[in-house]
C-alpha positions as CSV (number, residue, x, y, z in Angstrom):
1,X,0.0,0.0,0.0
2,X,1.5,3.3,-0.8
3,X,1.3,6.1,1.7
4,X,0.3,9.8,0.5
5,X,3.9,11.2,0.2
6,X,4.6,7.9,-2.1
7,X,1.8,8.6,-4.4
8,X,2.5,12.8,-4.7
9,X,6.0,11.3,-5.9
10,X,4.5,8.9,-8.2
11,X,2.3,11.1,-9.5
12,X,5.3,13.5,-10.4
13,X,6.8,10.9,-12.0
14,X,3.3,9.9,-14.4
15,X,2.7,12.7,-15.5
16,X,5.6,13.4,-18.0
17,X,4.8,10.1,-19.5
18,X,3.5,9.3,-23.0
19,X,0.1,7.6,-22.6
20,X,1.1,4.0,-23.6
21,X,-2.4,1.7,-22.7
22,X,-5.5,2.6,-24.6
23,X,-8.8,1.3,-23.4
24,X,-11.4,1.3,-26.0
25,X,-14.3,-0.4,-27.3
26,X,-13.3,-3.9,-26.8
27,X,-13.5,-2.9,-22.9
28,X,-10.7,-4.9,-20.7
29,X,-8.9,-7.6,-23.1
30,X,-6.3,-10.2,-22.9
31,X,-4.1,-8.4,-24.9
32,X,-4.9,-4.8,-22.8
33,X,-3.8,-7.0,-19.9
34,X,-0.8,-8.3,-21.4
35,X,0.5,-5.0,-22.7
36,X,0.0,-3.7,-19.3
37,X,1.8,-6.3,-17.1
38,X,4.9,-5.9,-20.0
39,X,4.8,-2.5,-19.8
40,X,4.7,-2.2,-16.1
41,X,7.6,-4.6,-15.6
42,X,9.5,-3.0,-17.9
43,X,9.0,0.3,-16.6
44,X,7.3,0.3,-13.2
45,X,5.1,3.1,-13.4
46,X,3.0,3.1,-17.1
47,X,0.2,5.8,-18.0
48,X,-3.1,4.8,-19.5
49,X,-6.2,6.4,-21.1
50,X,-9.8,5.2,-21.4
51,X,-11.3,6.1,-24.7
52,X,-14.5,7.5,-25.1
53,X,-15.7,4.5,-27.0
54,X,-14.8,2.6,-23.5
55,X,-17.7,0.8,-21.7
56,X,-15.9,1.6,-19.0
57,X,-15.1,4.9,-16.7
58,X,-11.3,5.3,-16.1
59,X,-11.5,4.5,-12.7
60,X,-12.7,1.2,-13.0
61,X,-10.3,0.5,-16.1
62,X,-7.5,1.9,-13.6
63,X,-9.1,-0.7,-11.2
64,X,-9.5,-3.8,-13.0
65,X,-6.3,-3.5,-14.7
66,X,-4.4,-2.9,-11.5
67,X,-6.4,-6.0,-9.7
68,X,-5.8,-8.5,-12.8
69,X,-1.8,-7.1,-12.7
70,X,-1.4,-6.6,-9.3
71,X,-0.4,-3.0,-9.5
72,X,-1.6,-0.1,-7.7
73,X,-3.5,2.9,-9.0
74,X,-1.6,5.8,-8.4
75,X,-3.9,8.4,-9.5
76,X,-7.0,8.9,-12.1
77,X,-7.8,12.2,-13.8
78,X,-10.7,12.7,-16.6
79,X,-9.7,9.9,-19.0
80,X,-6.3,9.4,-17.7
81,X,-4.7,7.1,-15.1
82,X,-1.3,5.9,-13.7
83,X,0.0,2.8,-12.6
84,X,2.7,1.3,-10.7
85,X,4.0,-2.2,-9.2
86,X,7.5,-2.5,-8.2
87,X,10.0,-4.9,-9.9
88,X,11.6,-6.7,-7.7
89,X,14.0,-8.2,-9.3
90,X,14.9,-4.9,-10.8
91,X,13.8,-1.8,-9.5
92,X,14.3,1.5,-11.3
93,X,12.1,3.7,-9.2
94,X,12.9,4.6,-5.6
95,X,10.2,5.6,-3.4
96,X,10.4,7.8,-0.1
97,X,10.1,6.0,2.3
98,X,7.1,5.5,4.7
């Protein structure tokens, strides 16, 4: 669980980032999970947007994706949301600590 001084850092580091998971029509896929736990791995924090098309709201895309990955949402704005899950065997990303 990340405390509140771990998610303002977080969300300092999102927020630069190119929006790399698009969640459209199709709703939650296979493949939307899969490009999500690569990403994340690879990367540790990964930003995503819900499409208009989208059955569902961002928050519950942030949700369900972060559940099925086991990630944690780190924040969800309009359309947008950021995610993170640490690598362990690799971590890039320092957090404060708690």
């Amino acid at each position: 669980m990340l405390t509140s001084k771990q998610r303002a850092y977080l969300r300092g580091l999102g927020n630069p980032l190119d929006t790399i998971l698009m969640v459209g029509k199709g709703g939650m896929s296979p493949e939307i999970l899969k490009q999500a736990d690569d990403a994340i791995t690879a990367r540790e924090i990964i930003k995503g947007k819900c499409l208009e098309t989208s059955p569902l709201s961002s928050r519950e895309a942030a949700e369900e994706i972060a559940s099925q990955i086991g990630a944690e949402v780190v924040q969800v704005i309009g359309t947008k949301f950021i995610l993170y899950r640490r690598n362990e065997k690799k971590p890039v990303i320092v957090l404060p600590k708690k």
